[in-house]
LOVO-947410 format. One line per 3 residues: number of its first residue (from 1); their letters; for each residue x, z, y of C-alpha. Coordinates in Angstrom, 1 decimal, always signed. Each point is the difference from the previous one (the first is absolute). Example, Ala and Ser with C-alpha at 12.3 -4.5 7.8 and 13.67 -1.06 7.14 Angstrom:
2
1> as> +12.3 +7.8 -4.5 ~ +1.4 -0.7 +3.4
% end
This chain:
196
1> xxx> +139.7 +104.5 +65.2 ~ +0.4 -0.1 -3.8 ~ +2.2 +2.3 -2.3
4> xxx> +2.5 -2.6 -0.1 ~ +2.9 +1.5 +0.9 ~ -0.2 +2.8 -2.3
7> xxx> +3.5 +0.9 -2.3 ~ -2.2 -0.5 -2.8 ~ -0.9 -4.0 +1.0
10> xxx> +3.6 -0.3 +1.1 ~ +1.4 +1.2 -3.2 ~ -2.8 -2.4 -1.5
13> xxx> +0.9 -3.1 +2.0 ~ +3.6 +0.3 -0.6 ~ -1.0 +0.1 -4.0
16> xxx> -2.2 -3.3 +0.7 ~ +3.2 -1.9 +1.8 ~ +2.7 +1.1 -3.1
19> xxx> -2.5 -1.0 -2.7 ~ +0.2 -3.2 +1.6 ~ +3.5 +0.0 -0.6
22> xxx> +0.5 -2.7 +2.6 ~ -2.8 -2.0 +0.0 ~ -1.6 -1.3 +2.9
25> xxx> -3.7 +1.0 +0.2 ~ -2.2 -3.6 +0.6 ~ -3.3 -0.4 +0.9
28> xxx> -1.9 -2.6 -0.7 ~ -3.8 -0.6 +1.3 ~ -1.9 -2.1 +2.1
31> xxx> +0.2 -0.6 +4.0 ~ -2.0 +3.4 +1.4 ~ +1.1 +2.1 -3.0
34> xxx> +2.4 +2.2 +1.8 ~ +3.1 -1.3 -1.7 ~ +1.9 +1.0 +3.4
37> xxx> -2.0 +3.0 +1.3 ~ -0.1 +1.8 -3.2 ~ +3.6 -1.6 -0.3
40> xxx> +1.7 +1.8 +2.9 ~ -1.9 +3.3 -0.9 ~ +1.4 +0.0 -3.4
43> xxx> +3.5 -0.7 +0.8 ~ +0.0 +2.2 +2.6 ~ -1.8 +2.4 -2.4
46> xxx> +3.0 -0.6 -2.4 ~ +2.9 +0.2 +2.7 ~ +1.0 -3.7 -1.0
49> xxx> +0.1 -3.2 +2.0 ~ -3.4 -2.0 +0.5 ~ +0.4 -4.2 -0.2
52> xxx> -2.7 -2.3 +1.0 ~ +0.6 -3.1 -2.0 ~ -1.7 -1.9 +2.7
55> xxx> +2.0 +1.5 +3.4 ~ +3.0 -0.8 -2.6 ~ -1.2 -4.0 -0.4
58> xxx> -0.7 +0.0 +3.7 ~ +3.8 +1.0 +0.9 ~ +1.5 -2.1 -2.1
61> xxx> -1.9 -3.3 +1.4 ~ -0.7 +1.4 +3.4 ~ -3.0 -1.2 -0.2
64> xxx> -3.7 +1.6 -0.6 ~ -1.9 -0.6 -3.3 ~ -2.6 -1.6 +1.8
67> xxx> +3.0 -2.6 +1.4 ~ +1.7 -0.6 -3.6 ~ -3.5 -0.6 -1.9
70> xxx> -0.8 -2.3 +3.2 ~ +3.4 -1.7 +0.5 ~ +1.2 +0.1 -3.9
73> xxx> -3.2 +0.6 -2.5 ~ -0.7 +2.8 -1.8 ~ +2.5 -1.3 -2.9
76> xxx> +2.8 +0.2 +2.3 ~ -1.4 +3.7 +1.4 ~ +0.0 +1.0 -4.3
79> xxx> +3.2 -1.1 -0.6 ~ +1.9 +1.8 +2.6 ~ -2.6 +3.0 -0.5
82> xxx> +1.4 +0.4 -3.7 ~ +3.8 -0.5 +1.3 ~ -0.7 +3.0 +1.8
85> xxx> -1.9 +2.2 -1.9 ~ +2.9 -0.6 -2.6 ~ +3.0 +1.1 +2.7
88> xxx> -2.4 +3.0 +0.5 ~ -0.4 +1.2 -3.5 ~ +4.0 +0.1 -0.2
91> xxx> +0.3 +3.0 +3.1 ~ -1.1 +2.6 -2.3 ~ -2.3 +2.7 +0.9
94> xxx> -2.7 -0.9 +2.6 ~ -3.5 -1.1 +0.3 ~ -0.5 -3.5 +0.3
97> xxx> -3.7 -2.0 +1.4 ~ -0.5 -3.4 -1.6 ~ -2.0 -1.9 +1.7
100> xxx> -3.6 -0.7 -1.6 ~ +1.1 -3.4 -2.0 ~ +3.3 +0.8 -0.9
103> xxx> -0.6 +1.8 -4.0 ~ -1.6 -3.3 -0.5 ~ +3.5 -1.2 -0.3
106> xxx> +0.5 +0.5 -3.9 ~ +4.2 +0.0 +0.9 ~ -0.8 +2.8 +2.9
109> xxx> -1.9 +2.0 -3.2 ~ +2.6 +0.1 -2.1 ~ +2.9 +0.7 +2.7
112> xxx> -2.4 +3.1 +0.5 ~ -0.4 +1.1 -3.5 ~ +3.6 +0.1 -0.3
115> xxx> +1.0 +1.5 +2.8 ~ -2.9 +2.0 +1.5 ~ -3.0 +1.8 -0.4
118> xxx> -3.1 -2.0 +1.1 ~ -3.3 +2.0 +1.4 ~ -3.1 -2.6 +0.8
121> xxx> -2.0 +1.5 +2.9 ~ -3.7 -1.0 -0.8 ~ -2.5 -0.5 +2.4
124> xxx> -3.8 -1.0 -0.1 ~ -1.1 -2.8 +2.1 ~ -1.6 +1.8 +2.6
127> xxx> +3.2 +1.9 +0.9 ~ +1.9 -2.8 +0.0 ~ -2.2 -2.1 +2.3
130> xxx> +0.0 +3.2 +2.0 ~ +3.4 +0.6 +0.5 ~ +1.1 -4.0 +0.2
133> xxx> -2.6 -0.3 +3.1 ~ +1.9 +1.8 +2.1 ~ +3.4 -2.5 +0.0
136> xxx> -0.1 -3.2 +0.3 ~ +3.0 -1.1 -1.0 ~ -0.8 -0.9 -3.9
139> xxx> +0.7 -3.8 -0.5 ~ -2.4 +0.0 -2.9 ~ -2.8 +1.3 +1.7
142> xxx> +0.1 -2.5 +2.9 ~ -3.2 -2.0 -1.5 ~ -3.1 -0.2 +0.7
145> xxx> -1.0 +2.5 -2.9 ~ +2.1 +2.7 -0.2 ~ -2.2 +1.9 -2.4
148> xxx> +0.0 -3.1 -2.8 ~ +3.8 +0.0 +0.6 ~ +0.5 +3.7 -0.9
151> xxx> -2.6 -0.5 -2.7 ~ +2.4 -2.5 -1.4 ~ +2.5 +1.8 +0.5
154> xxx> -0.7 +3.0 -2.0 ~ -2.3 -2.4 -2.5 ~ +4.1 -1.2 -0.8
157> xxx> +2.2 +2.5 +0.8 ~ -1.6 +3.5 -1.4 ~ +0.8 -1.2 -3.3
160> xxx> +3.8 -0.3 +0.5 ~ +0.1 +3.2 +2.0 ~ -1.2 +1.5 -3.0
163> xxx> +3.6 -0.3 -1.2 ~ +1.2 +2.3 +2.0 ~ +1.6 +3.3 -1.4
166> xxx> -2.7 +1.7 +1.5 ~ -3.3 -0.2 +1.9 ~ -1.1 +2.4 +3.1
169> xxx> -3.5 -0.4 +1.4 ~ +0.7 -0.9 +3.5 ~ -2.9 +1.7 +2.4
172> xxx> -1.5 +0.7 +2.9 ~ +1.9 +3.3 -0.6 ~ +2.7 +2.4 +2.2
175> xxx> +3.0 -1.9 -0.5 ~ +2.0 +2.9 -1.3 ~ -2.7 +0.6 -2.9
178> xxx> +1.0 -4.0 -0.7 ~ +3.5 +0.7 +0.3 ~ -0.6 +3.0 -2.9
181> xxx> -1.8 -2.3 -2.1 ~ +3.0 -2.3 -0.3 ~ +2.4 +3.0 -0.5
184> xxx> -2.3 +1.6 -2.6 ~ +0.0 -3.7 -2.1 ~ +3.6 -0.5 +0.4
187> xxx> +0.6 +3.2 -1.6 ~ -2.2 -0.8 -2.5 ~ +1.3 -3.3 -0.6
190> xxx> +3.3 +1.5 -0.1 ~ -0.1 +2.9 -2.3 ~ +0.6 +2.7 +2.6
193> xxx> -4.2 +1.3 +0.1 ~ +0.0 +4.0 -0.1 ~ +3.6 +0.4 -0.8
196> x> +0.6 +2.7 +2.7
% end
């Protein structure tokens, strides 16, 4: 097991979570990036709640994803996606997955900005075609070519997740070295690199 649970990262953790002062951590990324597996680590990492935007839609419709996008459309699926993420950004410190579509939302980006600190997990295609494979339970990818979908996808998204606050190379990696990475760019991002 990794050196996680050292004084030293605890003392470093607990730095991370009162630079934040408050501010949910959000990641943003594409289906297969981790958003929720590197999620949970981090929070729990952090000692602070873990929210997955999408469980969070599902309760509140009691309904799948896969039902809303088939019963309502993806617009109606959106809309209530940024209702949520907005109710979410108010509970203070926490980690919060988006789902892959949902910093497309300009509103959503600028909720964030204000109120949080948002890390894009980036993953090549490979990676994501690997990990997506293994569930099937991604409306978008029920077509006849998921690959051209996910090209697409990235072709139009990548460029808005660029926005983010900060970028972390999502890999076929330990999770825990992942999990690092996004603590070592929020403390860059916020100020608090090497000041122990």
């Amino acid at each position: 097991m990794a050196d996680t649970d050292t004084a030293e990262n605890k003392e470093r953790e607990a730095r991370v979570v009162a630079a934040l002062a408050g501010r949910p951590i959000v990641l943003v990324g594409l289906m297969g990036a981790g958003k929720t597996t590197i999620g949970r680590r981090l929070a729990k990492r952090l000692s602070i709640p873990f929210r997955d935007a999408d469980q969070e839609i599902e309760a509140a419709a009691n309904m799948t994803i896969a039902e809303i996008f088939e019963q309502h459309g993806e617009a109606h699926f959106r809309d209530g996606e940024k209702r949520v993420i907005a109710r979410l950004l108010d509970e203070g410190d926490q980690v919060i997955a988006t789902g892959g579509g949902a910093w497309m939302n300009a509103e959503t980006r600028e909720l964030v900005a204000e109120r949080g600190v948002s890390v894009w997990l980036k993953a090549e295609f490979d990676v994501l075609m690997e990990r997506v494979r293994r569930r099937s339970h991604r409306p978008l990818l029920r077509d006849p070519d998921p690959e051209g979908v996910m090209r697409r996808l990235m072709d139009e998204r990548y460029p808005v997740y660029e926005t983010a606050d900060v970028m972390v190379l999502s890999k076929e990696a330990p999770h825990d070295q992942i999990v690092t990475s996004v603590i070592e760019a929020i403390e860059q991002f916020t100020g608090i690199e090497g000041d122990s």
